[in-house]
C-alpha positions as CSV (number, residue, x, y, z in Angstrom):
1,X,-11.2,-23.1,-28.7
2,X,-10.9,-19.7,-27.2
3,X,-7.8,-18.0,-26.2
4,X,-7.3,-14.6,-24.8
5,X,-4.0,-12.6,-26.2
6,X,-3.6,-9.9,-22.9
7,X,-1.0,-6.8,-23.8
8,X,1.1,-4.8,-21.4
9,X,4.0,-2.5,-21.8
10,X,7.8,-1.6,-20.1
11,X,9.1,1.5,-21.0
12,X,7.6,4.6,-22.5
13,X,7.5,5.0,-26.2
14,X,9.3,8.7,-26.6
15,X,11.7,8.8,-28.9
16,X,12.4,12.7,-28.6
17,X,13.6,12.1,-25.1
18,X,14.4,9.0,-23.1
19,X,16.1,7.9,-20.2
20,X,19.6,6.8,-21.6
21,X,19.9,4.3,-18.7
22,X,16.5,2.0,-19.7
23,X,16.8,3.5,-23.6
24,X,14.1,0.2,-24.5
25,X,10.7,-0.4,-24.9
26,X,8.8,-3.4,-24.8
27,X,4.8,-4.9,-25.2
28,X,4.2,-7.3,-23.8
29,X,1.9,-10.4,-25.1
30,X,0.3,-13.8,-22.8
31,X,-1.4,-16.1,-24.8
32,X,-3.6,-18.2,-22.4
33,X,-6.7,-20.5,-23.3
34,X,-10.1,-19.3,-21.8
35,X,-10.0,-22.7,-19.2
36,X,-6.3,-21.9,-18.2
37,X,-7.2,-18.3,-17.7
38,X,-9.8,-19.3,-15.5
39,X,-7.3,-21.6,-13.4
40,X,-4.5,-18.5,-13.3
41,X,-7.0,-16.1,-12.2
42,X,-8.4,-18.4,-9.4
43,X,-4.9,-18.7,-8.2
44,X,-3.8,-15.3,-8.4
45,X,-7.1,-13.7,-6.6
46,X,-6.6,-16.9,-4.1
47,X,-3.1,-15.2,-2.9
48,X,-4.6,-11.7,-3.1
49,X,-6.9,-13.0,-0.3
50,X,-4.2,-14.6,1.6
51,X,-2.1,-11.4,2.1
52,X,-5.1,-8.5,2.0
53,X,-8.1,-10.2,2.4
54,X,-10.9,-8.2,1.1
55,X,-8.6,-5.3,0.1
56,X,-8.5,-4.4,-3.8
57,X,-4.8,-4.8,-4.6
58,X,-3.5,-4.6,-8.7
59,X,-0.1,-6.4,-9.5
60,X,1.8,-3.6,-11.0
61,X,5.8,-4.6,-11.0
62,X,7.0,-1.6,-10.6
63,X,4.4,-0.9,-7.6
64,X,6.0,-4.4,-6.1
65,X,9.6,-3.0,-6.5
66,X,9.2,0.0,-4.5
67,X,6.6,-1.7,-1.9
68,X,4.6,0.8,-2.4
69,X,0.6,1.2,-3.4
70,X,-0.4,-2.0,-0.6
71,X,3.1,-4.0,-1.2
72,X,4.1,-2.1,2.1
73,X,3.3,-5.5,3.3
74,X,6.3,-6.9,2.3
75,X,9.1,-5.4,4.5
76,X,7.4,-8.1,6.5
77,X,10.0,-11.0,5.1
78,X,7.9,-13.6,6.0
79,X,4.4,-11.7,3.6
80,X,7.4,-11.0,1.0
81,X,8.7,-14.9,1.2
82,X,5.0,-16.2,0.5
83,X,4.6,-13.8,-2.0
84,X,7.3,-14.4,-4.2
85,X,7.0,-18.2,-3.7
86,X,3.6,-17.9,-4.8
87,X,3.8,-15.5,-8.1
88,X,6.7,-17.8,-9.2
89,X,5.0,-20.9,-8.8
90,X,2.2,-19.4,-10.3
91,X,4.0,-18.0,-13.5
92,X,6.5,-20.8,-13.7
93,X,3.8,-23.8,-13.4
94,X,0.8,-22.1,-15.3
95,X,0.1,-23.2,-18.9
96,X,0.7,-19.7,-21.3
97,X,2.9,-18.4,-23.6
98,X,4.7,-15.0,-24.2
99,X,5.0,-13.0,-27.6
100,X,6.9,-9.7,-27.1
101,X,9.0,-7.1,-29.0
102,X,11.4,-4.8,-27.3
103,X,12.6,-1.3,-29.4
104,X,16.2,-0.5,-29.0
105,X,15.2,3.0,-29.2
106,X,18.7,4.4,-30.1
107,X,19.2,1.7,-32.8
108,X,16.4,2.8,-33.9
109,X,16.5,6.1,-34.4
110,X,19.8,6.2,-36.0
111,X,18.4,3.6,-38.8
112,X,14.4,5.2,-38.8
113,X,13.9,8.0,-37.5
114,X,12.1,9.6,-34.7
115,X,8.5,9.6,-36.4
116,X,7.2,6.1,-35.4
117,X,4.9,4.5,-32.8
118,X,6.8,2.0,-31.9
119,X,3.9,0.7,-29.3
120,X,2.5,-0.2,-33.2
121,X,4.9,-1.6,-34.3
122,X,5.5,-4.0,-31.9
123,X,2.2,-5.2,-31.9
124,X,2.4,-6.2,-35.6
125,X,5.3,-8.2,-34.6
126,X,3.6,-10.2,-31.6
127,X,0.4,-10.3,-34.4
128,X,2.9,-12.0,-36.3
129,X,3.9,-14.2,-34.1
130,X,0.3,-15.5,-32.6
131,X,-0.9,-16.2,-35.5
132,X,2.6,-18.8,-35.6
133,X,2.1,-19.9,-32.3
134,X,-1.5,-20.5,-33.1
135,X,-0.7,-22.5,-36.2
136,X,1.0,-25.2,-34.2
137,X,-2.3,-25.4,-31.5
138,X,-4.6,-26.1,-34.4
139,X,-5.6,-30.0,-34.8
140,X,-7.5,-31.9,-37.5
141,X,-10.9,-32.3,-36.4
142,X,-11.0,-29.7,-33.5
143,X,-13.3,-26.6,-33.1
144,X,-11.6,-23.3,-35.1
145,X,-9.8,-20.8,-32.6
146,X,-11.0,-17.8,-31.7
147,X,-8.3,-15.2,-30.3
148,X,-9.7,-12.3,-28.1
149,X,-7.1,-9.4,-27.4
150,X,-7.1,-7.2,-24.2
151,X,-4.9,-4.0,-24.1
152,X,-4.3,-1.9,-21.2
153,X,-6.4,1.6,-21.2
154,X,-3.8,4.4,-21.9
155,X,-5.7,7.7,-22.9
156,X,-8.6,8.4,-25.9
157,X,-6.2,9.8,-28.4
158,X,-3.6,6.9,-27.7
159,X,-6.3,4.3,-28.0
160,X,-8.1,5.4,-30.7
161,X,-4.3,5.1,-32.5
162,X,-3.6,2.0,-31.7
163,X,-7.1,0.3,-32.8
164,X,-6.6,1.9,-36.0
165,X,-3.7,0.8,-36.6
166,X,-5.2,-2.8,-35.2
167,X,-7.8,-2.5,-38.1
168,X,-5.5,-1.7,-40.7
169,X,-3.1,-5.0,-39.7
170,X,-6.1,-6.9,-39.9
171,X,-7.3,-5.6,-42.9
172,X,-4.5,-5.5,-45.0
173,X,-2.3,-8.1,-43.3
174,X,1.3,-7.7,-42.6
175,X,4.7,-8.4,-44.6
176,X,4.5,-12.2,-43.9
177,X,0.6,-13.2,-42.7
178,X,-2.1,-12.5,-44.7
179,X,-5.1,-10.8,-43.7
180,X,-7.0,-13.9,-44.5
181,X,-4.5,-16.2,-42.0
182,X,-4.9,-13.2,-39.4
183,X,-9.1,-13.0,-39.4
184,X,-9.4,-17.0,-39.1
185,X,-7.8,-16.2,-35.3
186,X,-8.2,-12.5,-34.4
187,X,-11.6,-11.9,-33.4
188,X,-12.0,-9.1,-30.9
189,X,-10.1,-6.3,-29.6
190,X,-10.4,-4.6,-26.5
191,X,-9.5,-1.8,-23.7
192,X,-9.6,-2.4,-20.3
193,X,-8.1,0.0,-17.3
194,X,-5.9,-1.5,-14.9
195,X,-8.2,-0.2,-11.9
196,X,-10.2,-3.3,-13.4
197,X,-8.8,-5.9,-11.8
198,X,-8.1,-7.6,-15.3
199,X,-5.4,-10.3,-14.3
200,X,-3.9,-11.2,-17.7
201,X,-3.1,-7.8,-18.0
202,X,-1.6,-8.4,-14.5
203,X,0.7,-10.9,-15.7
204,X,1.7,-9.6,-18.8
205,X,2.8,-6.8,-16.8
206,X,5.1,-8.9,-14.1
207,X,6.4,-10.5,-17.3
208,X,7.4,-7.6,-19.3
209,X,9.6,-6.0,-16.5
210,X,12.1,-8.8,-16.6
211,X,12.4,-9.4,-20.1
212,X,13.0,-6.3,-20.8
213,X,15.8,-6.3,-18.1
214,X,16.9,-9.3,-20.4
215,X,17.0,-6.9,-23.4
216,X,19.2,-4.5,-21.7
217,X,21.6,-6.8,-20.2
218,X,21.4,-10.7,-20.6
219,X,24.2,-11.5,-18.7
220,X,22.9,-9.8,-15.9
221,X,21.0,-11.8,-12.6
222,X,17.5,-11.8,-13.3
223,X,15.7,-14.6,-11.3
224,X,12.4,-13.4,-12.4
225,X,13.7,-14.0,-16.2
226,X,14.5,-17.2,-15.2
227,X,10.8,-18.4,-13.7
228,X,9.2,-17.3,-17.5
229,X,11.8,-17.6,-19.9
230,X,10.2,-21.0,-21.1
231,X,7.2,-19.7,-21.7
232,X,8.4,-17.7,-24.6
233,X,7.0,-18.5,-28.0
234,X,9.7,-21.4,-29.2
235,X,9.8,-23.9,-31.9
236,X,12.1,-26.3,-32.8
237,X,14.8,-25.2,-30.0
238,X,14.8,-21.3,-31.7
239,X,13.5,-18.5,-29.7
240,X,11.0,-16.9,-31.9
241,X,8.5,-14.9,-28.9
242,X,11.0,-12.6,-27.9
243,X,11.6,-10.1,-31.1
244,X,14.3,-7.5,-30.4
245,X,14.1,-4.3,-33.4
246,X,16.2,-3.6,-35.0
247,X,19.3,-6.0,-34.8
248,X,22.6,-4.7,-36.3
């Protein structure tokens, strides 16, 4: 029973100085199984093919907003129709599920502080919640899983950071999993650049943009929100993939 857990990020982590108008910032977590991963990635490199045939193209959301980096192609309406159709279907009909945490960075720094990492801290939040989510896959009789996490590349020092900080949460356990509960699932941890081609890191990407836009406004239209919102982490009718820190 293997399962991948692929992390991407919206929003910068600064706390000295952000942009007031997107003062958020969010990772990002897809928990897929190794066999549905497989399916997802056939699909998506299938529609790559389609629009750019043998061209190398990375699905970067912010890259598809502007049209920019290869999405040039879609000013052609008819490219941009296919393409949309296709992603949603893709993320809407898939078989996955999202953990994220979003920092309300002003919030935040009147109640903590500006001397945090608050990419770490959200990722002992979605550690949290995987280890919940994985609870309710396990079944009597079946193989153990095995969870294998894949972060994007962001620089030596940042990375170096952050799977220290991994190590320690594993090692010590957080405030309400143990680090016994967190070592029967978590078994690897991982870099990889986005130049790589990875595409759970691809996804986790198109799905962070519009829940952070959630975050910021929920009232707001957000059609992409709408294609993935069921995939977040739920139990029980109660929204418990989407953490938002620190609530007033």
């Amino acid at each position: 029973m293997h399962y991948y857990l692929f992390l991407d990020e919206c929003g910068d982590q600064n706390l000295s100085n952000f942009n007031p108008d997107f003062p958020l910032f969010t990772l990002c977590g897809i928990i897929v199984s190794k066999a549905e991963y497989a399916a997802i990635t056939e699909k998506v490199l299938a529609l790559k093919k389609t629009l750019w045939s043998n061209k190398k193209i990375i699905l970067h959301s912010r890259d598809i907003r502007k049209c920019q980096k290869g999405f040039e192609i879609l000013f052609d309406l008819d490219k941009k129709k296919l393409f949309y159709e296709s992603v949603n279907s893709i993320l809407g009909e898939s078989d996955y599920q999202i953990v994220c945490c979003s920092i309300l960075k002003e919030q935040y720094i009147r109640r903590y502080g500006k001397l945090s990492d608050v990419y770490a801290i959200s990722l002992s939040y979605i550690i949290e919640r995987t280890v919940f989510l994985l609870d309710g896959f396990k079944k009597e009789g079946e193989a153990d899983i095995q969870l294998h996490v894949i972060a994007e590349r962001r620089g030596t020092k940042e990375d170096k950071s952050l799977l220290d900080y991994y190590n320690e949460l594993i090692d010590r356990g957080t405030y309400f999993v143990n680090s016994k509960r967190i070592k029967s699932y978590f078994k690897s941890f991982q870099f990889k650049m986005k130049s790589e081609d990875i595409i759970g890191l691809q996804i986790s990407d198109l799905v962070a943009y519009p829940i952070t836009r959630f975050v910021l406004d929920s009232n707001a239209v957000n059609p992409a929100y709408e294609v993935i919102k069921e995939k977040i982490y739920s139990q029980n009718g109660k929204m418990h993939g989407l953490k938002i820190h620190p609530t007033e």
